[in-house]
N, C-alpha and C positions, 0 to 999 in steps of 0.2 A: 631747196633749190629745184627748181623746174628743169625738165630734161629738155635738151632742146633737139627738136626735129626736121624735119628738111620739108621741102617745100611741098617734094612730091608724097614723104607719109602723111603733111595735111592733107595735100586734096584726097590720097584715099579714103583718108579719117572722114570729112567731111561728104566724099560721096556717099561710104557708108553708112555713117547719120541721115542723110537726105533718102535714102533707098528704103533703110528701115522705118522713118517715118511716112511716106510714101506707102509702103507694104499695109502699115497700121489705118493709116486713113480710108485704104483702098477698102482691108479687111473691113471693119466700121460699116464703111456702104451699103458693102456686099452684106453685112448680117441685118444693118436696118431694114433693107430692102424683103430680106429673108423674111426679119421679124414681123412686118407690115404687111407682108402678105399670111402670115400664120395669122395673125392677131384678125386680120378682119376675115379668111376665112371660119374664124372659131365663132366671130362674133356672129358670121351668118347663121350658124349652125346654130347660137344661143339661143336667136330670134322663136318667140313662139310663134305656133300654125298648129291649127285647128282646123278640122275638114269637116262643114255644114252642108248637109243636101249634097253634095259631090261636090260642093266648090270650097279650094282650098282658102284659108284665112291666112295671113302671114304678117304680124307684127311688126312693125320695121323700128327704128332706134329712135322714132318719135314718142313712140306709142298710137301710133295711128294702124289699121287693120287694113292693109292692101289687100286686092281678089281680083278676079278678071270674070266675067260674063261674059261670053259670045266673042272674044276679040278684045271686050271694051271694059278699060281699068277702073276702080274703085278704091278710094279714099275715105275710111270710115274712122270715128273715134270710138267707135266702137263694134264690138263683134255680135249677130243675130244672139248668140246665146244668152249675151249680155241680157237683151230686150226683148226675151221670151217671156217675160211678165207682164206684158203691156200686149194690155187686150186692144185689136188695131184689125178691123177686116173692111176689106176696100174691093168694089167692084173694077177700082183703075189698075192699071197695069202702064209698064215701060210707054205702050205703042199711046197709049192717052196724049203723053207727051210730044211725044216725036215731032218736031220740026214746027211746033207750036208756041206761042209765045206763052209766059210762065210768070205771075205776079206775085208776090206778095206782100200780105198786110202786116204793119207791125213793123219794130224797129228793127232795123236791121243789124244781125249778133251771128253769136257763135252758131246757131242750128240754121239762120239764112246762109251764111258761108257754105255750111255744112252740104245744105242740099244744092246749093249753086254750083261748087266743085265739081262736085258729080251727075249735075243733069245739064251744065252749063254746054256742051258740046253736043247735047243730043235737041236741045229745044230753040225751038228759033230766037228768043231771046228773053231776057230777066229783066224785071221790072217791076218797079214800083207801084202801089195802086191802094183803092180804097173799095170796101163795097158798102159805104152806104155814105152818102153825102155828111151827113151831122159828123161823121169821125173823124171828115177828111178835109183839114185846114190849110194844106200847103199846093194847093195846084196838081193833086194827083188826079191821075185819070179813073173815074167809077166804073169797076165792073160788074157780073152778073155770075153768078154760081151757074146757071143753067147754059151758058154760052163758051166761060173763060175760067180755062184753070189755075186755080188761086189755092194757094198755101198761109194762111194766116196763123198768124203765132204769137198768143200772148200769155202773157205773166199771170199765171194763177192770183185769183182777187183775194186768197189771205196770205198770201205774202206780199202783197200789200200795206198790210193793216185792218181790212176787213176780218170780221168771223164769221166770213160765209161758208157754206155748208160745200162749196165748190170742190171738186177734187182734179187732181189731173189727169187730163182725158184727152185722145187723140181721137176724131172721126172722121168720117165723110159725107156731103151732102151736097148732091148732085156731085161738081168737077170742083166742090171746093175742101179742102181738108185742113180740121181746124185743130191746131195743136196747142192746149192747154195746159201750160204745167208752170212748177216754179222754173226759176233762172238755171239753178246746178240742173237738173231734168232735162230741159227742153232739146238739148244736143240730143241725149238719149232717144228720145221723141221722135228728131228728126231722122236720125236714123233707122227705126222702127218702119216708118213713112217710107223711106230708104227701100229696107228691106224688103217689106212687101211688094213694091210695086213692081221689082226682080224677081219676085217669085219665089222668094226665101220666106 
């Protein structure tokens, strides 16, 4: 048999239930809130950083190598040390660039992104092009290594199918810099390219 209660022990009953729940949801909040900010403070602290030449490297939750130069950010997949194996010596530098327009040959992939990202704000603009007529089937505009700075990027010829004696090789010649390597590589490459021309 149920006891029976009066109108007014419900509502206490009831505001009490309503308060205590209330307390609990509120608590809940207040600790997600807590946890959410521990959690992503730790995670920053996770993040690797590596300090190259005086400038620091800091890993972010992509896997990508943030840095800052002079003011101006850096988006890398990878870090100088990585690409301390790749022989790469270039008379060009950052100022080559500057406020100049910027082509490249070759399909456009993961190491044109790459160097687009990060020169796309310093150079007058990105673009498509050939430099030599026979290569160039689709209406692109021909340019000249001794006039126009060109970044050309192609697919090492025995990953192809070839048994050519080829190896992967990054150089430069006059304002053009030619980055040969397989597919998994060529990121690496670009960033090498990257580096140097910062002065790392």
């Amino acid at each position: 048999m149920r006891r029976i209660i009066t109108k007014t022990q419900q509502d206490k009953k009831t505001k009490r239930n309503q308060l205590i729940i209330g307390l609990l949801l509120i608590g809940l909040m207040l600790f997600s809130v807590i946890g959410y900010a521990l959690s992503g403070r730790g995670a920053e602290e996770d993040l690797e950083k590596i300090e190259y030449k005086g400038i620091e490297f800091a890993q972010d939750n992509s896997g990508y190598w943030r840095f800052n130069i002079q003011g101006q950010n850096f988006l890398t997949k990878y870090n100088p040390k990585e690409t301390e194996k790749i022989s790469f010596s270039s008379s060009l530098n950052l100022n080559a660039y500057l406020n100049k327009p910027l082509y490249f040959v070759g399909i456009f992939q993961e190491p044109n992104f790459e160097i687009n990202r990060n020169l796309n704000s310093l150079v007058l603009r990105v673009q498509e092009a050939c430099i030599s007529k026979k290569d160039c089937g689709n209406d692109l505009p021909i340019k000249n290594c001794s006039v126009d700075n060109i970044i050309v990027i192609k697919e090492l010829e025995s990953d192809l199918g070839n048994e050519s004696e080829e190896k992967e090789n990054i150089y430069q010649q006059e304002n053009c810099v030619f980055i040969i390597a397989s597919l998994g590589n060529q990121t690496k490459y670009a960033d090498k390219f990257l580096f140097n021309i910062l002065g790392l």
